[in-house]
C-alpha positions as CSV (number, residue, x, y, z in Angstrom):
1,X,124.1,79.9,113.2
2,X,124.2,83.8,112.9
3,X,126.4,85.9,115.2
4,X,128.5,83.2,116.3
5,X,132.0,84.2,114.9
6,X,132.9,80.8,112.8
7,X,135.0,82.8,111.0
8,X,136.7,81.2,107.8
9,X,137.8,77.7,109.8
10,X,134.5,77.1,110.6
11,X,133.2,77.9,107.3
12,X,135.3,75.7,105.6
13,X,133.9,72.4,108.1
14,X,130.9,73.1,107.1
15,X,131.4,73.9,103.6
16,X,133.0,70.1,103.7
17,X,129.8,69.1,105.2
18,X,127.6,70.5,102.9
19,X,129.2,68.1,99.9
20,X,128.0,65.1,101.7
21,X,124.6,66.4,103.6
22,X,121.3,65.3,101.5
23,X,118.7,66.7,103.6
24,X,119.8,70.3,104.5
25,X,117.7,72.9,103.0
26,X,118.5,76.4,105.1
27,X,121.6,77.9,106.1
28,X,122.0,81.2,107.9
29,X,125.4,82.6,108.6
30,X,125.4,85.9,108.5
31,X,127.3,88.3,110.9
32,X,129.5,85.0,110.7
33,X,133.2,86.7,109.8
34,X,133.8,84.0,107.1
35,X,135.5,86.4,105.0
36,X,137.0,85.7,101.7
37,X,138.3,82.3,102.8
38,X,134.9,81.0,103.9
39,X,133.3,81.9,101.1
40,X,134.9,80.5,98.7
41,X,135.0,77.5,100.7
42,X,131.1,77.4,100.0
43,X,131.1,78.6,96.6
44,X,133.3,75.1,96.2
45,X,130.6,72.8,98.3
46,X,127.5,74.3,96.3
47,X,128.8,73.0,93.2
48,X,128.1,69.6,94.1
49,X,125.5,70.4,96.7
50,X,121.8,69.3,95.5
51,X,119.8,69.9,98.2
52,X,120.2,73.7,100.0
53,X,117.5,76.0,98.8
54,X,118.2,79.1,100.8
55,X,121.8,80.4,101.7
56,X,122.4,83.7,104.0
57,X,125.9,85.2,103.9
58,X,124.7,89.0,105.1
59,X,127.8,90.6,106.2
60,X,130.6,88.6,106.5
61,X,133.3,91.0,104.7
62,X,133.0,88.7,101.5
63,X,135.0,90.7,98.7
64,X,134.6,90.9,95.0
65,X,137.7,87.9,94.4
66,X,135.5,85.3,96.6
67,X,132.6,86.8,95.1
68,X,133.5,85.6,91.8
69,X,134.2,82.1,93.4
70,X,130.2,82.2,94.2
71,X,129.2,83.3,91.0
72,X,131.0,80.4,89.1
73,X,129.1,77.9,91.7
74,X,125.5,79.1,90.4
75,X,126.8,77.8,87.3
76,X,126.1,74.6,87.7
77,X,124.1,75.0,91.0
78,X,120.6,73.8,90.4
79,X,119.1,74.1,93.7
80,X,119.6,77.6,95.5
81,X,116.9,79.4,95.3
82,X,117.6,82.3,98.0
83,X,121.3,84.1,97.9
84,X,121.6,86.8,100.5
85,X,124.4,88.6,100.0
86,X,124.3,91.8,101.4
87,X,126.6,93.9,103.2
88,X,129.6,92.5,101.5
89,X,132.2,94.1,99.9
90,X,131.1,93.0,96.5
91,X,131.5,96.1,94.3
92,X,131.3,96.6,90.5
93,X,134.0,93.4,89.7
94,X,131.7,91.0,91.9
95,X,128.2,92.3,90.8
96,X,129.7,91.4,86.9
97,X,130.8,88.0,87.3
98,X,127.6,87.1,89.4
99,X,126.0,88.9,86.1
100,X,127.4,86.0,83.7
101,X,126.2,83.5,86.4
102,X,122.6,84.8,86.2
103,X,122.7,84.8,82.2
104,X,123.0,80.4,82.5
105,X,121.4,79.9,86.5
106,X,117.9,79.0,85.9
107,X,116.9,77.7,89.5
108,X,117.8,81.3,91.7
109,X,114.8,83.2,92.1
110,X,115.7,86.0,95.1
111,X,119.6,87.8,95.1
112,X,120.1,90.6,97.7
113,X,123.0,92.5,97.0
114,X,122.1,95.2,99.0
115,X,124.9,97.7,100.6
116,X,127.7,96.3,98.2
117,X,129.6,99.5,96.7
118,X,127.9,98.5,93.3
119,X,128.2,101.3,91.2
120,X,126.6,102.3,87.8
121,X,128.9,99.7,86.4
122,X,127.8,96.7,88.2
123,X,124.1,97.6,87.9
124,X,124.8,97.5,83.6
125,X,126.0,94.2,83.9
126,X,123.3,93.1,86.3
127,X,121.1,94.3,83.4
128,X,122.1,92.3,80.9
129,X,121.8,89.7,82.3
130,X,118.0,90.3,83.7
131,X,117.4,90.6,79.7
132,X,118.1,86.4,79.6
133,X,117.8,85.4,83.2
134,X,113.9,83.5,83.3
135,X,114.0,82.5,86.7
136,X,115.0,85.2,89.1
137,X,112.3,87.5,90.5
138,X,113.8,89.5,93.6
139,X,116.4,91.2,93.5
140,X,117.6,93.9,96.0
141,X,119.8,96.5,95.2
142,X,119.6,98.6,98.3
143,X,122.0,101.3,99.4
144,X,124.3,101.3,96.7
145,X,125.4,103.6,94.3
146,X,124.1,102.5,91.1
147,X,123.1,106.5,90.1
148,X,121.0,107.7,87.0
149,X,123.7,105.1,84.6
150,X,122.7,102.2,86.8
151,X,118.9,103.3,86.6
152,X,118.6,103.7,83.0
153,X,120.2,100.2,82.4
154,X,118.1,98.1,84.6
155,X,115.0,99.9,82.8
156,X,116.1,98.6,79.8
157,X,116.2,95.2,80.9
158,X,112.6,95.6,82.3
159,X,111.3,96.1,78.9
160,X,112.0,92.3,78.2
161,X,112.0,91.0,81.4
162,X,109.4,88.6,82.2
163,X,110.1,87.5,85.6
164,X,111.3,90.1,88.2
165,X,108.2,91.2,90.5
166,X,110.7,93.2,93.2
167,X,113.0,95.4,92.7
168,X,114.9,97.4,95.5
169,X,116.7,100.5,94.7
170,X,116.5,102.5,97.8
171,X,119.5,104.4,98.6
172,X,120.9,104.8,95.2
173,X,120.9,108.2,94.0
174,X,119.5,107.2,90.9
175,X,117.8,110.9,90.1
176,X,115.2,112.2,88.1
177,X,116.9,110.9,85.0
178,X,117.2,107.0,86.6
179,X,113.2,107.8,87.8
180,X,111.9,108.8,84.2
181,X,113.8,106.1,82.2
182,X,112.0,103.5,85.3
183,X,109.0,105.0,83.8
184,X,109.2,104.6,80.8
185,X,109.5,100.7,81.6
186,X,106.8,100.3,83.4
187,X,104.4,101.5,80.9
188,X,105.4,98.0,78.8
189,X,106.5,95.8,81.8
190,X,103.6,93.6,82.6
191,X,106.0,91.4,85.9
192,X,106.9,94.1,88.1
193,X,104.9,94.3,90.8
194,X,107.0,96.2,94.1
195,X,109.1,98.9,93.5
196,X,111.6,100.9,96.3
197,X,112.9,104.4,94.9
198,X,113.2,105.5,98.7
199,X,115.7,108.3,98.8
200,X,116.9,108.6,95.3
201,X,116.9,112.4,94.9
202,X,114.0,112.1,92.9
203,X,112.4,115.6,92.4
204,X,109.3,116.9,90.5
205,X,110.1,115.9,87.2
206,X,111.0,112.4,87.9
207,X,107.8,112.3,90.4
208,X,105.4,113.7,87.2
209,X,107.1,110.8,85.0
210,X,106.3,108.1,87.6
211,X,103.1,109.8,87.5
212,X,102.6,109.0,84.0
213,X,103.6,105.4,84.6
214,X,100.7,105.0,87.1
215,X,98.2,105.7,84.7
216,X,98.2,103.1,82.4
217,X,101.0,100.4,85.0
218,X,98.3,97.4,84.8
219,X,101.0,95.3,87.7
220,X,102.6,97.6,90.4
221,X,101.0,97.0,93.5
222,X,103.8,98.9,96.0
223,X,105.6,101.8,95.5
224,X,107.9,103.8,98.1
225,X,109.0,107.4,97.0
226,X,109.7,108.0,100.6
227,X,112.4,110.8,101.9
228,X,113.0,112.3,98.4
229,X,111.7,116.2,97.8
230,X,108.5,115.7,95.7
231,X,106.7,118.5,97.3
232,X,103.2,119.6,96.5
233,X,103.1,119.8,92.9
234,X,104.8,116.8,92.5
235,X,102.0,115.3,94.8
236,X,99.2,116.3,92.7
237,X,100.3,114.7,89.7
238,X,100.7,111.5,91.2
239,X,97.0,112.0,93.3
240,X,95.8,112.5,89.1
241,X,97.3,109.1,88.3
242,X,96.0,107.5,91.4
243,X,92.2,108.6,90.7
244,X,92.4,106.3,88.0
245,X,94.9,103.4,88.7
246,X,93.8,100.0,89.2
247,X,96.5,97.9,90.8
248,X,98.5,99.8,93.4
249,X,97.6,98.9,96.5
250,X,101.2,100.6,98.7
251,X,102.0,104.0,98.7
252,X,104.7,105.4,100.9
253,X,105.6,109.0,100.8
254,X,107.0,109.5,104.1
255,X,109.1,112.5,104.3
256,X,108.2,113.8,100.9
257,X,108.4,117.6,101.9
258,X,104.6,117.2,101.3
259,X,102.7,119.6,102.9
260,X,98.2,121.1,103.0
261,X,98.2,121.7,98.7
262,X,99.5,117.8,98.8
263,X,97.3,116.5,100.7
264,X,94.3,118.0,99.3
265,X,95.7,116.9,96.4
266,X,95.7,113.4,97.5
267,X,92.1,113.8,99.4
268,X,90.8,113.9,96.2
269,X,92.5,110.8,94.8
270,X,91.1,109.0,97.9
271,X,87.6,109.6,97.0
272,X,87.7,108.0,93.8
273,X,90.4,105.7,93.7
274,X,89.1,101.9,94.4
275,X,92.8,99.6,95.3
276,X,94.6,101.7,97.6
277,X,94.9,100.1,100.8
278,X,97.7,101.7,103.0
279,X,98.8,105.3,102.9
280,X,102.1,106.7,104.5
281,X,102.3,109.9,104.5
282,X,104.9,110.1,107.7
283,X,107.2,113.2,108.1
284,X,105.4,115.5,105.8
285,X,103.4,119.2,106.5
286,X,99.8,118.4,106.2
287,X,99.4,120.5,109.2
288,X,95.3,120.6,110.2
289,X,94.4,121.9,106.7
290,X,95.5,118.5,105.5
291,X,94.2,116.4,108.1
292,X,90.9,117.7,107.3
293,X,91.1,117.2,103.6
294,X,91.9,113.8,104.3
295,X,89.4,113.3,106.5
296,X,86.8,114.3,104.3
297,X,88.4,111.1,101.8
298,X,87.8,109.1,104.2
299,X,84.0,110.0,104.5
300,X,83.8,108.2,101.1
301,X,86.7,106.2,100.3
302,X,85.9,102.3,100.8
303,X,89.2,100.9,100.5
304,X,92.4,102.3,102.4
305,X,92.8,100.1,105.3
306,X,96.1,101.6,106.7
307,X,97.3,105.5,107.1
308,X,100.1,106.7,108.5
309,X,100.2,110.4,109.5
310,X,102.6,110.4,112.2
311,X,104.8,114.0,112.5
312,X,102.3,116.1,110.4
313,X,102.0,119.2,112.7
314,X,98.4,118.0,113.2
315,X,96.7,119.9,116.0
316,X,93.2,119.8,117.7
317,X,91.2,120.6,114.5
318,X,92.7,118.0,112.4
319,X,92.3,115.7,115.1
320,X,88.6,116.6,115.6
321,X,88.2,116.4,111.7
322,X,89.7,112.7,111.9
323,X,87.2,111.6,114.5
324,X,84.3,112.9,112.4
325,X,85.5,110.8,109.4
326,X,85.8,107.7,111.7
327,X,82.1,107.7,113.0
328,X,81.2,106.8,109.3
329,X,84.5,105.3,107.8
330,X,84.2,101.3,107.5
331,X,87.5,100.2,106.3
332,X,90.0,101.5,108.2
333,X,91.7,99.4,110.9
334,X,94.9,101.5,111.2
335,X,95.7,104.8,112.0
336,X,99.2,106.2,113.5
337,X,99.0,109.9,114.7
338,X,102.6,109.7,116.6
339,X,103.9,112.9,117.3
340,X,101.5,115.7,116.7
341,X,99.9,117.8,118.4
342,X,96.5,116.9,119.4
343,X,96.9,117.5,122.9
344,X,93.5,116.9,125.6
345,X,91.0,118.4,123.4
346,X,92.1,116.6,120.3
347,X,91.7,112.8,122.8
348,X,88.2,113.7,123.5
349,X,86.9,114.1,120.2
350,X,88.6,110.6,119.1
351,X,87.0,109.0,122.4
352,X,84.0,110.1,120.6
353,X,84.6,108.5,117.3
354,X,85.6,105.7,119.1
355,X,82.5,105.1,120.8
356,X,80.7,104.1,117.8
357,X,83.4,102.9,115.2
358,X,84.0,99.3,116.1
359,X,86.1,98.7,112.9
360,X,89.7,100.3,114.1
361,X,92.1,98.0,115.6
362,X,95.2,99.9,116.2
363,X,95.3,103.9,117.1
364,X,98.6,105.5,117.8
365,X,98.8,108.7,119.9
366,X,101.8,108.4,121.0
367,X,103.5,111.8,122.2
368,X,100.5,114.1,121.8
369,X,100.6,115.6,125.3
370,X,97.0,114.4,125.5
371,X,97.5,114.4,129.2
372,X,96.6,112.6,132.4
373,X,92.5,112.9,132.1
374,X,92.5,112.3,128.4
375,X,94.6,109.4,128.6
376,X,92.9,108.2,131.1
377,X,89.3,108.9,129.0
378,X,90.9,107.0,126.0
379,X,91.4,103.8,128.2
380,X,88.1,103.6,129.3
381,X,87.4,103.2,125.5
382,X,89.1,100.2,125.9
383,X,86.7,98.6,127.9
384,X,83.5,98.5,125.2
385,X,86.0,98.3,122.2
386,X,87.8,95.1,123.0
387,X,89.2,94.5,119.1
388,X,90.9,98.1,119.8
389,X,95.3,98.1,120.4
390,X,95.8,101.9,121.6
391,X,99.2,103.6,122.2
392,X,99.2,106.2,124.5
């Protein structure tokens, strides 16, 4: 029922519905306009409601007030499993009284509360209450403004925290300080298993603590650093973590500032790292340099299944490089050049790769200015590589 416009009115006839229905389990109403009316005209039917499991109220301009309405239905709410509340208008006053619900709820397991105005404030209390809360083990924070305060208080509740295996804090400024405090968590969380810290403002020194994390982390299986200034050095402490890490299997570092030292860097990490599976390294520098580092990995790395080196400034050689690797590499199925510069040249030394590697499945080449003949020349690869998905 999303993007219909019930507005409150309509909320509120279904929110009388809800008290008597015994057999729905889903309701999506987001984009709705139920506003502060219609949402605490549901808060009132899920206190006697036993049977929805999932509830989506995505932006409906639901305010802090109506918010607490909500909160004092998960009270006594035994059912809901899935809250979506994101863009709301939630804020700090909201995110605390949902806190005191969490500390007694024992049947929600995934809260989104992305895009809320939640500041540092409302992230402590969220905390607290993740230090009692058993059941819940998603929760998304995304594009708020939590900062380094709101950081260093969720990573205290990770210490004791036995449940939570995703936690979303893209978007929230949280800093090196929020980044090393994280860290320092995840060297005793044993739960915790997917992590966003995409644009944070995270820098070298809360890269080299993350770093540390990796090495002896026995749980984190995806991590996204993406669009925050970790640069080369940063890079290379984190390629020394992943040589010897045995659980993450995710690594995104698009737009990372990352540019030929980095890669090497992380070359090396490929050839003796055993879980990695897919490698984003979007938006960065590696220029040719890098592309042939990699590609030399990728001679004798047997895990990554997935990498993404889409604007890289790669040229013919690190295109010719690439297509060496893939006419011994076994494992990869995916590989996303977008927007380099690999031009006709670059096309015909893939085609040859291409003729022998039967194991990739999707190659994008999109805006390369391969040109008429070596487009054409890719396609007829097409016809003896049937498993192959090319974009052109």
């Amino acid at each position: 029922m999303f993007y219909n416009k019930i507005g409150s009115d309509g909320a509120k006839a279904l929110s009388e519905a809800l008290k008597a229905n015994k057999t729905l389990t889903t309701l999506n109403l987001r984009n709705n306009s139920i506003g502060d009316n219609g949402g605490e005209a549901l808060a009132e039917a899920l206190k006697t409601n036993s049977t929805l499991t999932t509830l989506n109220l995505r932006n409906n301009s639901i305010r802090d007030n109506r918010g607490q309405a909500l909160a004092g239905s998960l009270k006594t709410n035994s059912t809901l499993t899935t809250l979506n509340l994101g863009l709301n208008l939630i804020g700090d006053d909201g995110a605390q009284v949902l806190s005191e619900a969490l500390k007694t709820n024992s049947a929600l397991t995934a809260l989104s509360l992305w895009s809320n105005s939640i500041g540092g404030n409302g992230a402590q209390a969220l905390s607290e209450a993740l230090k009692t809360n058993s059941t819940l083990t998603t929760l998304n924070l995304r594009n708020n403004s939590i900062g380094d305060n709101g950081g260093e208080a969720l990573a205290e509740a990770l210490k004791t925290n036995s449940t939570l295996t995703t936690l979303d804090l893209w978007g929230n400024s949280i800093g090196d300080n929020g980044v090393q405090a994280l860290s320092e968590a995840l060297k005793t969380n044993s739960t915790l298993a997917s992590l966003e810290l995409g644009r944070n403002s995270i820098r070298d020194n809360g890269a080299r603590a993350l770093s540390d994390a990796l090495k002896t982390n026995l749980t984190l299986t995806t991590l996204n650093l993406g669009r925050n200034s970790i640069r080369d050095n940063a890079v290379q402490a984190l390629s020394e973590a992943l040589k010897t890490n045995s659980t993450l299997t995710t690594l995104d570092l698009i737009n990372c500032k990352i540019g030929e030292n980095g890669a090497q860097a992380l070359s090396e990490a490929l050839k003796a790292n055993k879980v990695l599976v897919t490698l984003d390294l979007a938006c960065n520098r590696i220029r040719d340099t890098g592309a042939q580092a990699l590609s030399e990995a990728l001679k004798a790395n047997k895990t990554l299944t997935t990498l993404v080196l889409s604007r890289n400034l790669i040229g013919v050689n690190g295109a010719q490089a690439l297509s060496e690797a893939l006419k011994t590499n076994t494992t990869l199925t995916t590989l996303d050049l977008t927007i380099n510069k690999i031009k006709e040249k670059g096309a015909w030394a893939l085609l040859e790769a291409l003729n022998t590697n039967k194991i990739l499945t999707t190659l994008d080449l999109s805006y390369n200015k391969i040109g008429e003949t070596g487009t054409q020349a890719l396609l007829g690869a097409l016809k003896t590589n049937k498993n192959l998905i090319m974009k052109l």
